[in-house]
Backbone as a chain_set.jsonl record, in Angstrom:
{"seq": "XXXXXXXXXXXXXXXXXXXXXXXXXXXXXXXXXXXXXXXXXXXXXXXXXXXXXXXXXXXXXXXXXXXXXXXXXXXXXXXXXXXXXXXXXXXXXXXXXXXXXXXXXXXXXXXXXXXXXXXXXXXXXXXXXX", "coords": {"N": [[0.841, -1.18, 0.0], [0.218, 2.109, -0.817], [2.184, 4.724, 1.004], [2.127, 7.702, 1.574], [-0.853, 7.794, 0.755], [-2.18, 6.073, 2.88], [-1.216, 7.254, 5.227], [-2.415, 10.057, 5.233], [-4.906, 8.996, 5.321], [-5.13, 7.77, 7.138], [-4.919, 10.438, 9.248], [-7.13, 11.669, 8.277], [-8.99, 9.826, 9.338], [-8.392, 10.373, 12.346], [-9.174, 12.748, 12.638], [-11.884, 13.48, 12.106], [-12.461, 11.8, 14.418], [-11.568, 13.718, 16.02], [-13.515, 15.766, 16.036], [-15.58, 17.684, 17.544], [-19.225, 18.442, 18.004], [-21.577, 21.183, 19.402], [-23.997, 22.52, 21.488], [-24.705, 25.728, 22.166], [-26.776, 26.761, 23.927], [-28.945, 24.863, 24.867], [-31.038, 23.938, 26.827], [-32.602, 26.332, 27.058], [-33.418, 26.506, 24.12], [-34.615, 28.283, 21.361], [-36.81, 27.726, 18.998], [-37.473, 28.131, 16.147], [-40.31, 28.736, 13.174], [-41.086, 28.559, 9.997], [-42.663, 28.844, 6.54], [-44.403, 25.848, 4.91], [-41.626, 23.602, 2.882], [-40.272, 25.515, 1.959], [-37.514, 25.677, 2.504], [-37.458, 26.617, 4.945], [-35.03, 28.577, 7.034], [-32.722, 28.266, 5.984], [-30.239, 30.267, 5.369], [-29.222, 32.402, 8.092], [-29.065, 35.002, 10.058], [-27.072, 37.063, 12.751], [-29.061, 39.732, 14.178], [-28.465, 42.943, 15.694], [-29.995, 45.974, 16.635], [-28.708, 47.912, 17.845], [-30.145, 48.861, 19.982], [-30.556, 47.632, 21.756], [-32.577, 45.415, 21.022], [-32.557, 41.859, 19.781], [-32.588, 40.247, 16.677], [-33.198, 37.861, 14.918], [-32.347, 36.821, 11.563], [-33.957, 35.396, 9.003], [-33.249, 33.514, 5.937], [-35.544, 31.878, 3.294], [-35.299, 30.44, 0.773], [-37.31, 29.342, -1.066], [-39.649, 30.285, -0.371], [-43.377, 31.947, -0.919], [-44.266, 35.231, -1.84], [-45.936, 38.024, -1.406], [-45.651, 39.203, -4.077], [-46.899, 39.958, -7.362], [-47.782, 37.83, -9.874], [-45.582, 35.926, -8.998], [-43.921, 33.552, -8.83], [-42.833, 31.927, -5.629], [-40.551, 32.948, -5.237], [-38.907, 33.434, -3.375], [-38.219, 34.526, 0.147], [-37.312, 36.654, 3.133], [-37.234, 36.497, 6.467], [-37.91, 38.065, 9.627], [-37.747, 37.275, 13.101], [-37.948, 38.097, 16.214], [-36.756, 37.496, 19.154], [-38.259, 37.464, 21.315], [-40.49, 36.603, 20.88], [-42.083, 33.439, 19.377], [-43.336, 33.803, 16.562], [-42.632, 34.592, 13.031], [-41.955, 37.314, 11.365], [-42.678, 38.006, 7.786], [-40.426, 40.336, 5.676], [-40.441, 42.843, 3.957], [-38.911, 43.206, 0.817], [-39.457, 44.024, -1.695], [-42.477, 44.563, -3.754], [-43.255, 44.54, -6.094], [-43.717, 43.036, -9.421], [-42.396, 40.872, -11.655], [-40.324, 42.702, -13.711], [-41.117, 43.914, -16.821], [-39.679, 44.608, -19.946], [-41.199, 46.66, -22.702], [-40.485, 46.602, -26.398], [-40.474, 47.603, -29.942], [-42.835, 46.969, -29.493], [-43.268, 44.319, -28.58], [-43.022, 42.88, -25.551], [-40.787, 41.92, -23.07], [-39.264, 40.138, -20.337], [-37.033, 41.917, -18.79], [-36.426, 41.464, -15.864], [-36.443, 38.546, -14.33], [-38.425, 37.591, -11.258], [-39.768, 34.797, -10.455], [-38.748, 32.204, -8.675], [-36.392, 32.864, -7.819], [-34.892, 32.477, -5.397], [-34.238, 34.201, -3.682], [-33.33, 35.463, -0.348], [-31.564, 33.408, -0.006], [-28.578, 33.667, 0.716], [-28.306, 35.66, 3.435], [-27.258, 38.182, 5.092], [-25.699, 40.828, 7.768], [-24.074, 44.266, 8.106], [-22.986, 44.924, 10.063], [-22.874, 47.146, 11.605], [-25.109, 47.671, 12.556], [-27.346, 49.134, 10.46], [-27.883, 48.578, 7.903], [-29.158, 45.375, 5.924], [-28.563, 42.664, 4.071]], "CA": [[0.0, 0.0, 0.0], [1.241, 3.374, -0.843], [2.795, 4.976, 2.294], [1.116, 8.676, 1.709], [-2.187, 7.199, 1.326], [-2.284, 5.777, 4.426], [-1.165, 8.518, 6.202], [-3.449, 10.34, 4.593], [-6.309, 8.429, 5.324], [-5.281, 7.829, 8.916], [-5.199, 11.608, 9.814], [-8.704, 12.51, 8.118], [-9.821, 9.582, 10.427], [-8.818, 11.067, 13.597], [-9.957, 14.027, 12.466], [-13.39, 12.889, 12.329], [-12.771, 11.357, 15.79], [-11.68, 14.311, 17.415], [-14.214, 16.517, 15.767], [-16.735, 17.225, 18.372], [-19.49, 19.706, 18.11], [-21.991, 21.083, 21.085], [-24.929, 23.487, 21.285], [-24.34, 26.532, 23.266], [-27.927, 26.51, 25.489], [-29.821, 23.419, 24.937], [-31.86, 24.037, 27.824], [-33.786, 27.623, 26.155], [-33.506, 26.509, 22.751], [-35.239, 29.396, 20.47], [-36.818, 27.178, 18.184], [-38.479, 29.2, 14.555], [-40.505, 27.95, 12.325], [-41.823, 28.661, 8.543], [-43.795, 27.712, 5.858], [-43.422, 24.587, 4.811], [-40.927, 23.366, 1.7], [-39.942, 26.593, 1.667], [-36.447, 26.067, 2.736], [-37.129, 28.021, 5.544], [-33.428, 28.208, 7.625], [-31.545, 28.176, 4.762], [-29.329, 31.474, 5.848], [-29.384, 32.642, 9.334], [-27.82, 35.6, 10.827], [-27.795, 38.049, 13.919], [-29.078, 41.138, 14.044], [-28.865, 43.728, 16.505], [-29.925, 47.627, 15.933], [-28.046, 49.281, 19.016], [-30.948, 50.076, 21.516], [-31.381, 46.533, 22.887], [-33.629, 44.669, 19.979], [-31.895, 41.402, 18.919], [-32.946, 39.404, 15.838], [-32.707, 36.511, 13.815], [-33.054, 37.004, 10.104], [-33.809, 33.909, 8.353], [-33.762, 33.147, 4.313], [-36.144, 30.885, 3.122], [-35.279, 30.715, -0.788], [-38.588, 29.029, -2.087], [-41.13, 30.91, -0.018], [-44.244, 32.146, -1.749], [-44.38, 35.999, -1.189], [-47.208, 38.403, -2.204], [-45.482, 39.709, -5.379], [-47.931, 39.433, -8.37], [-47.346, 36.708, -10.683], [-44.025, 35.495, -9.054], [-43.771, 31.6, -8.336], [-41.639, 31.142, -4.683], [-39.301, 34.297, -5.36], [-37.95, 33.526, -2.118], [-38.438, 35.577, 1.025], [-36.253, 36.764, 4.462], [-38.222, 36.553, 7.847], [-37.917, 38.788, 10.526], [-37.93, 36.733, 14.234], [-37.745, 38.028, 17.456], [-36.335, 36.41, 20.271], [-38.892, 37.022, 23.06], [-41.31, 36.196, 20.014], [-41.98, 32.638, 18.375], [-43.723, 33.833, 15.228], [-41.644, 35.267, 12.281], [-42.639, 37.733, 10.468], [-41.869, 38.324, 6.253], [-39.933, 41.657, 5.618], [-41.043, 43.236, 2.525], [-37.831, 44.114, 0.261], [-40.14, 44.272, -3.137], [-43.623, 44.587, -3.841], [-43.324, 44.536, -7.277], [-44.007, 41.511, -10.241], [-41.374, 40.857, -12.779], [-40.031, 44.02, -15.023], [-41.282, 43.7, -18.309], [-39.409, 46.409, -20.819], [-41.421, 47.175, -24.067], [-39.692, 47.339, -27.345], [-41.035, 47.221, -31.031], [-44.121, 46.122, -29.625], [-42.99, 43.207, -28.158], [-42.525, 42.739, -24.17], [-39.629, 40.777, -22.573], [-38.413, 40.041, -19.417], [-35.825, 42.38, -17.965], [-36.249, 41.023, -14.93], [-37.667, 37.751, -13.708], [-38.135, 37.091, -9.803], [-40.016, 33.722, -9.802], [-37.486, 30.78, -8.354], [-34.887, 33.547, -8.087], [-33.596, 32.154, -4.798], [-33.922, 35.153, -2.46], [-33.468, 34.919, 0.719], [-30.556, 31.871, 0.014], [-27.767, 34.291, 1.239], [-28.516, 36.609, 4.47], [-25.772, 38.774, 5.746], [-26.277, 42.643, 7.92], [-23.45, 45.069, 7.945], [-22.412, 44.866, 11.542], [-23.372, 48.57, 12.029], [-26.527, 48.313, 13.023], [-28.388, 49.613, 9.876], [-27.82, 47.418, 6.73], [-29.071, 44.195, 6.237], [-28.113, 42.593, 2.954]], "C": [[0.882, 1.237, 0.0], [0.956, 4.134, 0.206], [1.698, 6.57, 2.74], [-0.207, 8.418, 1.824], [-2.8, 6.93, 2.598], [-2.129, 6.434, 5.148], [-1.886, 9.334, 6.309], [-4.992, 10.065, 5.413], [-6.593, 8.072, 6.993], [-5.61, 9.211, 9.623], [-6.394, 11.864, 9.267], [-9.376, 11.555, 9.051], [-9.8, 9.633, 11.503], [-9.28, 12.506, 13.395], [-11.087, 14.253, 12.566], [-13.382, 12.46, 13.836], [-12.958, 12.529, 16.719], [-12.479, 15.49, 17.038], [-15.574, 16.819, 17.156], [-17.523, 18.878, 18.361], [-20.771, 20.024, 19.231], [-22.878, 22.38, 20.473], [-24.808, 24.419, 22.488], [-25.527, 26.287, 24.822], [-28.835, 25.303, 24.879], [-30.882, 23.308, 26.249], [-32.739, 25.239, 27.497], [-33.4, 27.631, 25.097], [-34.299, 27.618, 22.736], [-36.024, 28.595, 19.096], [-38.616, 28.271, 17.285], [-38.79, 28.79, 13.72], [-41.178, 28.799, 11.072], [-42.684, 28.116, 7.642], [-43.209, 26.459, 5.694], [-42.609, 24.332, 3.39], [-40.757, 25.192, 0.953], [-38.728, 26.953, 2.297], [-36.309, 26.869, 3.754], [-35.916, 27.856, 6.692], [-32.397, 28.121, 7.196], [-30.254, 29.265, 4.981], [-30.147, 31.701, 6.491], [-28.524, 33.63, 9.876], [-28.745, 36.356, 12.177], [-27.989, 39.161, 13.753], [-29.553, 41.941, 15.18], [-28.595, 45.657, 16.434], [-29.187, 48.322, 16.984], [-28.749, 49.068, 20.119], [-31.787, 48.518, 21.579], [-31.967, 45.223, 22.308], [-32.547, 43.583, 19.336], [-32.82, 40.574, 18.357], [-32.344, 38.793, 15.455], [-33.186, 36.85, 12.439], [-32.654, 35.363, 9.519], [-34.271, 33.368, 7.074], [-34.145, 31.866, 4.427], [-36.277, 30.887, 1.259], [-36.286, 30.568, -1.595], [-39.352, 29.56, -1.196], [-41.884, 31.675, -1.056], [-44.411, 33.662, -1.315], [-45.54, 37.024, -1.732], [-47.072, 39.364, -3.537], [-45.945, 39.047, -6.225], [-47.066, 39.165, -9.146], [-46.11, 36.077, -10.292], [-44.626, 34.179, -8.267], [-42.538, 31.477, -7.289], [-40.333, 31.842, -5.03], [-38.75, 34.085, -4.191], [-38.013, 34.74, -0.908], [-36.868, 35.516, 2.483], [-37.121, 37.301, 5.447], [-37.183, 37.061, 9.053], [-38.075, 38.11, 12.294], [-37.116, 37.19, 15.347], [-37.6, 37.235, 18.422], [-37.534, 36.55, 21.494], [-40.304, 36.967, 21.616], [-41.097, 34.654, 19.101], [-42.245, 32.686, 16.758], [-42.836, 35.055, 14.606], [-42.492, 36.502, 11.803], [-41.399, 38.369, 8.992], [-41.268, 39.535, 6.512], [-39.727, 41.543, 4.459], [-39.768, 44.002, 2.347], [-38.388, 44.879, -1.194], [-41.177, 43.787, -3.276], [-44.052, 44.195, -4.478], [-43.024, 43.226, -8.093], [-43.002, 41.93, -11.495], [-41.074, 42.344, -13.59], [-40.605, 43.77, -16.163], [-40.488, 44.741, -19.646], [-40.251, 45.921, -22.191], [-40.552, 46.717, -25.123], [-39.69, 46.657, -28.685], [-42.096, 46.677, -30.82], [-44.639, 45.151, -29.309], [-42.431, 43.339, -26.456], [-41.386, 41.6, -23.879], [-39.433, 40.855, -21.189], [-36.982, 40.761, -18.995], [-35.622, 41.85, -16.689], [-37.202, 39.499, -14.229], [-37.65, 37.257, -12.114], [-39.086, 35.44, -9.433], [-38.613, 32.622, -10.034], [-36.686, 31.728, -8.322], [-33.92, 32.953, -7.062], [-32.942, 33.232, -4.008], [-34.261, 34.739, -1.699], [-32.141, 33.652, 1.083], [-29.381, 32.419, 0.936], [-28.828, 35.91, 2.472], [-27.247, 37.067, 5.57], [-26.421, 40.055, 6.416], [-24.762, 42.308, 8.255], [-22.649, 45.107, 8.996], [-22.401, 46.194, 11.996], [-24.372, 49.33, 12.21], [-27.833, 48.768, 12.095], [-28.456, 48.658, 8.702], [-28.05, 46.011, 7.081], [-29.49, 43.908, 4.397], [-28.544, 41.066, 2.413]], "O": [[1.943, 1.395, 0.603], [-0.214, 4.354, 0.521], [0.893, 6.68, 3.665], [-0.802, 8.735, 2.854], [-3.729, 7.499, 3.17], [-2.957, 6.406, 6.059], [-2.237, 9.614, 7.455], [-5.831, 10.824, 5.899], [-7.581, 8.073, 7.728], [-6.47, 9.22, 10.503], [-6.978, 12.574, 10.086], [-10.308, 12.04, 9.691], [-10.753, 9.177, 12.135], [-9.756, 13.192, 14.299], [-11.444, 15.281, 13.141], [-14.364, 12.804, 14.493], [-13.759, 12.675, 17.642], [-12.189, 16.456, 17.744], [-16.356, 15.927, 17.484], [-17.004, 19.978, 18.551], [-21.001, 19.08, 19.988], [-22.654, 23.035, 19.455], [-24.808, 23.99, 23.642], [-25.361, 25.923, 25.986], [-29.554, 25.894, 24.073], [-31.469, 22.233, 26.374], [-33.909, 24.975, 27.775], [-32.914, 28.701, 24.732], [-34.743, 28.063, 23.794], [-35.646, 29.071, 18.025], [-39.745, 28.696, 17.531], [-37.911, 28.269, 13.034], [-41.838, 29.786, 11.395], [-43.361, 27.108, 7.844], [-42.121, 26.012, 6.054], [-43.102, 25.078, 2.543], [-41.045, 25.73, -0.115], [-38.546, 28.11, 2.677], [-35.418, 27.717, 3.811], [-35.975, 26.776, 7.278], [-31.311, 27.942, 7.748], [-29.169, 28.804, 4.628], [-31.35, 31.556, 6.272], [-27.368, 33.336, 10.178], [-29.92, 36.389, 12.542], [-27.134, 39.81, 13.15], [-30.682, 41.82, 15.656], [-27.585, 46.342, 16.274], [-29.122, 49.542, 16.832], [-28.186, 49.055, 21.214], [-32.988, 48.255, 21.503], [-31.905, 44.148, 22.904], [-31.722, 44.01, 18.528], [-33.746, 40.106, 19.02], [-31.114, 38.837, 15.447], [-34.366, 37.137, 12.233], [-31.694, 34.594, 9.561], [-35.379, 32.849, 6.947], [-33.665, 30.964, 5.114], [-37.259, 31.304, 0.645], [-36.448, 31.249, -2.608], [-40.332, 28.83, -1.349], [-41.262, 32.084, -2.036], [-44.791, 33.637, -0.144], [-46.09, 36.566, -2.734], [-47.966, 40.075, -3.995], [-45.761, 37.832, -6.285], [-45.982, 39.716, -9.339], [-45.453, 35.622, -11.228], [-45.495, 33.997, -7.415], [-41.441, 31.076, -7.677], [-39.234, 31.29, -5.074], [-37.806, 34.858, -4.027], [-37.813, 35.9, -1.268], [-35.927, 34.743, 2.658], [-37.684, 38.389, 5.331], [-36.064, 36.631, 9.332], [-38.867, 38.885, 12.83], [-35.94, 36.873, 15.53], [-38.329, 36.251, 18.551], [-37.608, 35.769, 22.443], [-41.192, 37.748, 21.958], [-40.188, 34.569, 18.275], [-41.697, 31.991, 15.903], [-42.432, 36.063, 15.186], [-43.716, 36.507, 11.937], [-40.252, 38.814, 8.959], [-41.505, 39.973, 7.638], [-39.127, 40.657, 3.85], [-39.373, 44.937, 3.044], [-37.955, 45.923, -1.682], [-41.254, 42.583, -3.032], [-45.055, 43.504, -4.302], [-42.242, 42.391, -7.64], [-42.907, 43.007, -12.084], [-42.072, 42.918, -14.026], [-40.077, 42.682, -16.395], [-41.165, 45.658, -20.11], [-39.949, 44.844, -22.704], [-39.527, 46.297, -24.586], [-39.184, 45.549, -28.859], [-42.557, 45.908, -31.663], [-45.814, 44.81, -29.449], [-41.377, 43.942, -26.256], [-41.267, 40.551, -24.512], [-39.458, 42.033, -20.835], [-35.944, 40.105, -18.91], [-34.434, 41.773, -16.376], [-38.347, 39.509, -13.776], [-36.747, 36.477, -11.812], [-39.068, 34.986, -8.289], [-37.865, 32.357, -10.975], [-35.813, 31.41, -9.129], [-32.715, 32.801, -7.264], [-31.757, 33.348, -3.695], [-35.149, 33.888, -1.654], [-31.897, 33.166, 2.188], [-29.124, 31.731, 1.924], [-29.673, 36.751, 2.165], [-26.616, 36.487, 6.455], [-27.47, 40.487, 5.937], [-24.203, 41.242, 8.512], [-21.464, 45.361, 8.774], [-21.74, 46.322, 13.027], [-24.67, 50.524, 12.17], [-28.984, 48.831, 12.528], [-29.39, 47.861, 8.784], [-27.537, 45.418, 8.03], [-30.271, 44.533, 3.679], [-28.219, 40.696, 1.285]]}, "num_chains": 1, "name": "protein.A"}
């Protein structure tokens, strides 16, 4: 047997052994829930504005949101900690772009399945959340 291999293959399997991972409070879990098959948990961050208020923002990429004609554009929910229920946070109201031209409409923009919500990041300064 070739010598690197093995060596190899021995260190990724203590690596795995001594991997060990742990939940900070397990005793006041926070547990948040969404629609359903709507990915909801998919990105998760913290957010806190300054004056006390911390949140959880949480992308759910296939949620169904109330922009006309869009199919599961993907949403990002709003959850308070001394609150179980989420609530949506409206980034766009608005149903696909359409531009004009010769008479003929197209798609400039299409938001069904786009897959918002997949990435959720804020700014760390309190006002941006991205």
């Amino acid at each position: 047997m070739d010598s690197p291999r093995l060596f190899w293959g021995l260190l990724c399997f203590l690596c795995v052994l001594a991997a060990e991972c742990f939940n900070v409070d397990v005793e006041h879990a926070q547990v948040f829930q969404g629609p359903q098959n709507s990915y909801f948990g998919f990105s998760v961050d913290h957010y806190f504005n300054g004056s006390g208020v911390h949140k959880i923002l949480v992308g759910a990429p296939e949620a169904q949101t109330n922009q006309p004609d869009i199919d599961r554009g993907g949403a990002i929910y709003e959850c308070m900690m001394s609150n179980p229920n989420c609530s949506q946070l409206v980034f766009d109201s608005q149903g696909d772009h359409i531009q004009k031209s010769g008479g003929r409409g197209f798609y400039d923009e299409s938001k069904s399945r786009q897959w918002f919500g997949a990435t959720v990041t804020t700014s760390g300064d309190h006002r941006t959340v991205m």
